[in-house]
C-alpha positions as a printed Julia matrix, in Angstrom:
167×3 Matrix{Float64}:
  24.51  -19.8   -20.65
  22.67  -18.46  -23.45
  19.32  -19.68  -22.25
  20.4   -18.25  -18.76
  21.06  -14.37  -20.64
  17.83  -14.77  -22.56
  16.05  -15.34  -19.24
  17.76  -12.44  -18.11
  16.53  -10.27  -20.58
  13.08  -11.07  -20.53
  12.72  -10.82  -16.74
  14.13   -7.48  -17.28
  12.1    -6.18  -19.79
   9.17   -7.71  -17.77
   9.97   -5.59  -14.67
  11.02   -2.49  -16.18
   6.83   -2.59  -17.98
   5.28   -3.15  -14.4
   5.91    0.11  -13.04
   3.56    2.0   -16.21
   1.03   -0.7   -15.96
   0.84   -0.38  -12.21
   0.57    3.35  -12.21
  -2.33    3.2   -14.84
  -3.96    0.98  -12.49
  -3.74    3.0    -9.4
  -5.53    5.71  -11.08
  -8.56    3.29  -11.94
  -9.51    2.25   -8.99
 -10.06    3.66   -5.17
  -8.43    1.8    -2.38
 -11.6     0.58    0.19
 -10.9     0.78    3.82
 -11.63   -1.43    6.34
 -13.37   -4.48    6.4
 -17.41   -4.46    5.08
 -20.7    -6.54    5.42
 -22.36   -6.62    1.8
 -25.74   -8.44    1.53
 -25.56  -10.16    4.86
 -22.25  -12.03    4.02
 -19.35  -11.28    6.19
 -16.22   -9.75    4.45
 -14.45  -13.01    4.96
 -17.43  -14.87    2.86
 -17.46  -12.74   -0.5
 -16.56  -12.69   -4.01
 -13.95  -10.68   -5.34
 -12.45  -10.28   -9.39
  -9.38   -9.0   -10.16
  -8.92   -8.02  -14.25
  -5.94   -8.67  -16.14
  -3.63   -5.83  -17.01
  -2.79   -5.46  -20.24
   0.49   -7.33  -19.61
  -1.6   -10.24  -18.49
  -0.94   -9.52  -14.42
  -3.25   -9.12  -11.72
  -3.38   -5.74   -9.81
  -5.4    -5.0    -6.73
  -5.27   -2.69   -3.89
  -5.31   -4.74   -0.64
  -6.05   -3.26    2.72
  -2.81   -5.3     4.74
  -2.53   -4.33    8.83
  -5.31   -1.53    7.72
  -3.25    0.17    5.71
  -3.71    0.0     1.54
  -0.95   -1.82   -0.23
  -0.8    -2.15   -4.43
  -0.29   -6.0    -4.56
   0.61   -8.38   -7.59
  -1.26  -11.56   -7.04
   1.74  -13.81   -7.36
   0.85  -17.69   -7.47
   4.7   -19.04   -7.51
   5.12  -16.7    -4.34
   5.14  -19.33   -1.47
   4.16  -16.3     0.92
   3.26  -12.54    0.97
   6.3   -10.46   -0.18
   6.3    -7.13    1.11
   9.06   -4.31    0.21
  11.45   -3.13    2.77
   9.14    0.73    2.49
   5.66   -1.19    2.67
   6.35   -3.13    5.83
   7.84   -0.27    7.64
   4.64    1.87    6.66
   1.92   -0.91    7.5
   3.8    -1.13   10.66
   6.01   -3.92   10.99
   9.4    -3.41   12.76
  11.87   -3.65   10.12
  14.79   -2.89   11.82
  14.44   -5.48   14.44
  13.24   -8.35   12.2
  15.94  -11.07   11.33
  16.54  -11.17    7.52
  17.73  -14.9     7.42
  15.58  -16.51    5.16
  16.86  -17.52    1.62
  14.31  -16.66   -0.91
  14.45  -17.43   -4.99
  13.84  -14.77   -6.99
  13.71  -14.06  -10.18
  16.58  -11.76   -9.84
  18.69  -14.4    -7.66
  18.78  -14.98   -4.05
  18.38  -12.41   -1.26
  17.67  -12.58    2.39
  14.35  -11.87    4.0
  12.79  -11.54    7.47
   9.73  -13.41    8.14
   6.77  -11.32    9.28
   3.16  -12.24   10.36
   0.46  -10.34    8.98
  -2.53   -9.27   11.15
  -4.57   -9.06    8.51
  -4.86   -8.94    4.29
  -8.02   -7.85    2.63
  -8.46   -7.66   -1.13
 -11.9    -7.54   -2.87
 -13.56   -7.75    0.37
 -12.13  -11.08    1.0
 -10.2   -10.7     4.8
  -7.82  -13.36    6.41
  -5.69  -12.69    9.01
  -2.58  -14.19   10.6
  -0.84  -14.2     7.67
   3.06  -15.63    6.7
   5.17  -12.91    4.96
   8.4   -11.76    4.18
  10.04   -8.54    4.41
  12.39   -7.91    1.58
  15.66   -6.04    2.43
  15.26   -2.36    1.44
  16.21   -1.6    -2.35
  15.87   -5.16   -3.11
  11.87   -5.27   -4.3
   9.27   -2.5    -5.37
   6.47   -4.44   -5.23
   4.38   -6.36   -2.87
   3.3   -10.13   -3.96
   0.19  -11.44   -3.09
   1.83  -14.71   -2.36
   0.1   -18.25   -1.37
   0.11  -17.2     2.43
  -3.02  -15.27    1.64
  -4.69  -16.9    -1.72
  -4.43  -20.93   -0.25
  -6.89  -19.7     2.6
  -9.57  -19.08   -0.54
 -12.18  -21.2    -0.93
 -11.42  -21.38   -4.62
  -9.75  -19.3    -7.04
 -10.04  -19.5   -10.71
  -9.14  -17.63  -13.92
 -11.4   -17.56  -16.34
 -10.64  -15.61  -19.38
  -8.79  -12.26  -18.31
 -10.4   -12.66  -14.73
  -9.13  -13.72  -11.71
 -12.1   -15.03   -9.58
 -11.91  -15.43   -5.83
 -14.01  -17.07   -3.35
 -13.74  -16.46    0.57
């Protein structure tokens, strides 16, 4: 029980932190539009790195159904997870959607719709057709760059305080 309120705690004070760090980051960097050619490699084919926050998280802006989403990259994510407010703006129809899917958190279980993703762009790096899940509203602020989108990488590697990826 002890180890369970410890937890508890931490995950708390974890979350409560993400909202400064994420704000500082929004400010640093613009949000890119669209999909790009850059030296005769197709979007799909580049190179992207992501820097380390100072709470040791990975930021980007992503570019998801054309629209640019904040994301966490989010490795123990099995899919995209997308807030209740982001879906409905990127244009997903959250009040048809089914929210029957059991996901767990780190704040416990809630339900979530599944959702397929036309596209998800970060660093110039596009894949489309992606697996997602809507959150219910209230229940998540932010988006999580989930496996969905990072197992279609050709590789993807930290090295030091830099996420590397490879399209």
């Amino acid at each position: 029980m002890i180890r369970l309120l410890v937890m508890a705690f931490v995950c708390a004070g974890v979350f409560a932190s993400v909202p400064m760090f994420l704000k500082e980051f929004i400010k640093s960097e613009p949000a890119r539009a669209g999909t790009e050619k850059t030296a005769g490699l197709a979007a799909s084919q580049r190179h992207g790195v992501i820097k380390a926050s100072a709470n040791g998280n990975f930021y980007a802006k992503a570019i998801i159904n054309g629209r640019p989403v904040e994301v966490i990259v989010d490795t123990g994510a099995s899919v995209v997870s997308l807030p209740f407010e982001i879906a409905k703006r990127i244009g997903i129809p959250v009040h048809s959607l089914k929210y029957n899917r059991i996901l767990n958190t780190a704040n416990g279980k809630i339900r979530c719709a599944s959702a397929m993703l036309r596209d998800v762009q970060v660093k110039g790096i596009t894949r489309r057709k992606i697996s997602a899940v809507v959150c219910p509203k209230g229940t998540s602020d932010f988006t999580l760059l989930g496996m969905s989108w990072l197992r279609k990488l050709k590789k993807m590697e930290i090295r030091g305080r830099s996420l590397l990826l490879e399209g």
